[in-house]
Phi, psi and omega in degrees: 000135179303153182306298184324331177297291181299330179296307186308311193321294177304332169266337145284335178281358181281295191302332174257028153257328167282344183277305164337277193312335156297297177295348170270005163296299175313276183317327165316231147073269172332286160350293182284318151327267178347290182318338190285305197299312167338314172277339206269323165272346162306319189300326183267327163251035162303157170294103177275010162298320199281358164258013182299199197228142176288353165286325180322297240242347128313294196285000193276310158322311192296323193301305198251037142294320179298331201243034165235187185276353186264339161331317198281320191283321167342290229273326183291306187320313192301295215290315178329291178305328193283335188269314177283329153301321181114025195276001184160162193247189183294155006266058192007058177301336156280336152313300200317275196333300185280356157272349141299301183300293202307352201275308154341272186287003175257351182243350171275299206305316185304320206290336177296290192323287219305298201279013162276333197279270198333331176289304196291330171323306175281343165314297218296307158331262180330324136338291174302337193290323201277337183295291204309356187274313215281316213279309171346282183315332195267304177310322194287303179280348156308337162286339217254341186266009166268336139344296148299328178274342167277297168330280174302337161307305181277055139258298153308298199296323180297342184276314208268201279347285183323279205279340153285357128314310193286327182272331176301313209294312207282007201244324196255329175230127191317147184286140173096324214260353163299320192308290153347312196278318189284000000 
Protein backbone atom coordinates (compact mmCIF):
# COMPACT_ATOMS: atom_id res chain seq x y z
CA UNK A 1 0.00 0.00 0.00
CA UNK A 2 1.29 3.26 -0.87
CA UNK A 3 2.71 5.55 2.22
CA UNK A 4 0.74 8.19 1.17
CA UNK A 5 -2.58 6.00 1.45
CA UNK A 6 -1.45 4.84 4.84
CA UNK A 7 -0.92 8.40 6.44
CA UNK A 8 -4.75 9.39 4.89
CA UNK A 9 -5.71 5.84 7.08
CA UNK A 10 -4.28 6.95 9.77
CA UNK A 11 -5.54 10.48 10.10
CA UNK A 12 -8.88 9.41 9.45
CA UNK A 13 -8.76 6.81 11.63
CA UNK A 14 -6.99 9.56 14.44
CA UNK A 15 -10.26 11.85 13.52
CA UNK A 16 -12.50 9.07 14.05
CA UNK A 17 -11.60 7.88 17.17
CA UNK A 18 -12.23 11.43 18.88
CA UNK A 19 -15.46 11.75 16.95
CA UNK A 20 -16.09 8.27 18.76
CA UNK A 21 -15.06 9.04 21.80
CA UNK A 22 -17.21 12.44 21.89
CA UNK A 23 -20.35 10.46 20.68
CA UNK A 24 -19.74 7.75 23.45
CA UNK A 25 -19.99 10.61 25.94
CA UNK A 26 -22.82 11.69 24.50
CA UNK A 27 -24.46 8.56 24.41
CA UNK A 28 -22.83 7.49 28.04
CA UNK A 29 -24.67 10.65 29.32
CA UNK A 30 -28.28 9.70 27.50
CA UNK A 31 -27.86 6.21 28.86
CA UNK A 32 -27.29 6.57 32.32
CA UNK A 33 -30.42 9.35 32.04
CA UNK A 34 -32.23 6.34 30.71
CA UNK A 35 -31.04 4.04 33.35
CA UNK A 36 -32.56 6.35 36.02
CA UNK A 37 -35.76 6.86 34.39
CA UNK A 38 -35.67 3.01 34.05
CA UNK A 39 -35.70 2.40 38.17
CA UNK A 40 -37.74 4.98 38.81
CA UNK A 41 -40.68 3.14 37.03
CA UNK A 42 -39.56 -0.16 38.13
CA UNK A 43 -40.07 1.79 41.58
CA UNK A 44 -43.65 2.96 40.66
CA UNK A 45 -44.37 -0.35 39.65
CA UNK A 46 -43.77 -2.28 42.41
CA UNK A 47 -46.69 -3.42 44.62
CA UNK A 48 -47.36 0.01 46.28
CA UNK A 49 -50.04 -1.81 48.84
CA UNK A 50 -47.11 -2.48 50.70
CA UNK A 51 -45.85 0.91 51.55
CA UNK A 52 -49.54 1.84 52.46
CA UNK A 53 -50.00 3.13 56.24
CA UNK A 54 -52.21 0.30 57.92
CA UNK A 55 -55.29 2.36 58.27
CA UNK A 56 -55.23 2.23 54.40
CA UNK A 57 -54.69 -0.73 54.27
CA UNK A 58 -57.65 -1.66 56.47
CA UNK A 59 -59.81 0.29 55.12
CA UNK A 60 -59.20 -0.90 51.55
CA UNK A 61 -59.59 -4.90 53.35
CA UNK A 62 -63.28 -3.69 54.82
CA UNK A 63 -64.50 -2.36 51.39
CA UNK A 64 -64.10 -5.17 49.89
CA UNK A 65 -65.42 -7.14 52.19
CA UNK A 66 -68.38 -4.82 52.52
CA UNK A 67 -68.76 -5.21 48.32
CA UNK A 68 -69.01 -9.00 48.65
CA UNK A 69 -71.85 -11.51 48.84
CA UNK A 70 -70.93 -13.08 51.86
CA UNK A 71 -71.58 -9.45 53.67
CA UNK A 72 -74.87 -9.36 52.40
CA UNK A 73 -75.62 -13.35 53.62
CA UNK A 74 -73.97 -11.87 57.28
CA UNK A 75 -76.61 -9.24 57.51
CA UNK A 76 -79.78 -11.39 56.39
CA UNK A 77 -78.44 -14.08 58.67
CA UNK A 78 -78.21 -11.22 61.50
CA UNK A 79 -81.29 -9.12 61.15
CA UNK A 80 -83.17 -12.63 60.69
CA UNK A 81 -82.00 -14.11 63.80
CA UNK A 82 -82.04 -10.55 65.64
CA UNK A 83 -85.87 -10.06 64.67
CA UNK A 84 -86.99 -13.71 65.71
CA UNK A 85 -85.24 -13.95 69.19
CA UNK A 86 -87.19 -11.74 70.66
CA UNK A 87 -84.22 -9.31 71.46
CA UNK A 88 -86.72 -6.70 71.49
CA UNK A 89 -89.81 -5.73 69.37
CA UNK A 90 -90.75 -3.90 67.01
CA UNK A 91 -89.85 -1.04 65.71
CA UNK A 92 -86.30 -2.43 66.51
CA UNK A 93 -85.15 0.74 67.60
CA UNK A 94 -81.48 -0.68 68.70
CA UNK A 95 -81.13 -2.70 65.40
CA UNK A 96 -82.00 0.60 63.61
CA UNK A 97 -79.15 2.31 65.67
CA UNK A 98 -76.33 -0.19 65.34
CA UNK A 99 -77.20 -0.64 61.60
CA UNK A 100 -77.11 3.25 61.58
CA UNK A 101 -73.66 3.43 63.24
CA UNK A 102 -72.36 0.79 60.87
CA UNK A 103 -74.05 2.77 57.57
CA UNK A 104 -71.54 5.68 59.27
CA UNK A 105 -68.53 3.71 59.57
CA UNK A 106 -68.87 1.92 55.96
CA UNK A 107 -69.23 5.16 54.16
CA UNK A 108 -66.31 6.73 55.79
CA UNK A 109 -64.19 3.53 55.33
CA UNK A 110 -65.51 3.20 51.52
CA UNK A 111 -65.19 6.90 50.57
CA UNK A 112 -61.04 6.53 52.48
CA UNK A 113 -61.02 3.09 49.92
CA UNK A 114 -62.72 5.46 47.16
CA UNK A 115 -59.68 8.52 47.17
CA UNK A 116 -56.73 5.56 47.28
CA UNK A 117 -58.48 4.43 44.00
CA UNK A 118 -58.32 7.83 42.52
CA UNK A 119 -54.54 7.82 44.03
CA UNK A 120 -53.87 4.87 42.27
CA UNK A 121 -55.36 6.02 39.05
CA UNK A 122 -53.35 8.69 39.07
CA UNK A 123 -50.29 6.99 39.81
CA UNK A 124 -50.90 4.29 37.16
CA UNK A 125 -51.56 7.64 34.80
CA UNK A 126 -48.31 9.28 35.54
CA UNK A 127 -46.86 5.87 34.83
CA UNK A 128 -47.89 5.63 31.62
CA UNK A 129 -46.50 9.27 30.80
CA UNK A 130 -43.23 8.19 31.96
CA UNK A 131 -43.04 5.11 30.13
CA UNK A 132 -43.92 6.82 26.73
CA UNK A 133 -41.35 9.59 27.90
CA UNK A 134 -39.20 6.89 28.41
CA UNK A 135 -39.84 4.51 25.04
CA UNK A 136 -39.44 8.37 23.25
CA UNK A 137 -35.78 8.54 24.63
CA UNK A 138 -34.84 5.18 24.02
CA UNK A 139 -36.03 5.56 20.31
CA UNK A 140 -34.92 9.05 19.72
CA UNK A 141 -30.96 7.59 20.76
CA UNK A 142 -31.50 4.59 18.95
CA UNK A 143 -31.84 6.58 16.06
CA UNK A 144 -29.64 8.77 16.66
CA UNK A 145 -26.36 5.72 17.04
CA UNK A 146 -28.16 4.12 14.10
CA UNK A 147 -27.54 7.35 12.45
CA UNK A 148 -23.67 7.28 13.36
CA UNK A 149 -23.32 3.43 12.76
CA UNK A 150 -24.43 4.59 8.71
CA UNK A 151 -22.12 7.61 8.77
CA UNK A 152 -19.32 5.75 9.70
CA UNK A 153 -20.08 2.56 7.11
CA UNK A 154 -19.73 5.46 4.49
CA UNK A 155 -17.07 6.57 5.71
CA UNK A 156 -15.34 3.15 5.56
CA UNK A 157 -16.66 2.66 2.13
CA UNK A 158 -14.79 5.88 1.25
CA UNK A 159 -11.71 5.23 2.63
CA UNK A 160 -11.52 1.55 1.33
CA UNK A 161 -12.86 3.40 -2.35
CA UNK A 162 -9.35 5.59 -1.90
CA UNK A 163 -7.40 3.08 -1.15
CA UNK A 164 -8.66 0.77 -3.67
CA UNK A 165 -8.43 3.83 -6.30
CA UNK A 166 -5.02 3.98 -5.34
CA UNK A 167 -4.32 0.78 -5.64
CA UNK A 168 -6.01 0.34 -9.04
CA UNK A 169 -3.70 3.60 -10.35
CA UNK A 170 -0.62 1.79 -9.14
CA UNK A 171 -1.32 -1.68 -10.63
CA UNK A 172 -2.55 -0.08 -13.92
CA UNK A 173 -1.21 2.96 -14.74
CA UNK A 174 2.57 3.21 -15.50
CA UNK A 175 4.54 5.21 -13.10
CA UNK A 176 5.48 8.34 -15.20
CA UNK A 177 2.59 8.23 -17.66
CA UNK A 178 0.18 10.73 -15.62
CA UNK A 179 3.13 13.22 -16.05
CA UNK A 180 3.08 12.95 -19.41
CA UNK A 181 -0.82 13.76 -20.11
CA UNK A 182 0.05 17.34 -18.07
Amino acid sequence: MPKKSQDKILEVSDIQKKIDERIEEDISESEEELRKAIREIKGLEENPEVHLPVSQRIADRVTNFVGSWAFVGIHVIWFVAWILSGIESFPFGLLTMVVSLEAIFLSALIMISQNRQGEKDRQRAELTLKKASLDLRINNLSEYKIGEVERQLLEIRQILWHIHENELRTRFIKPGSEEKKK
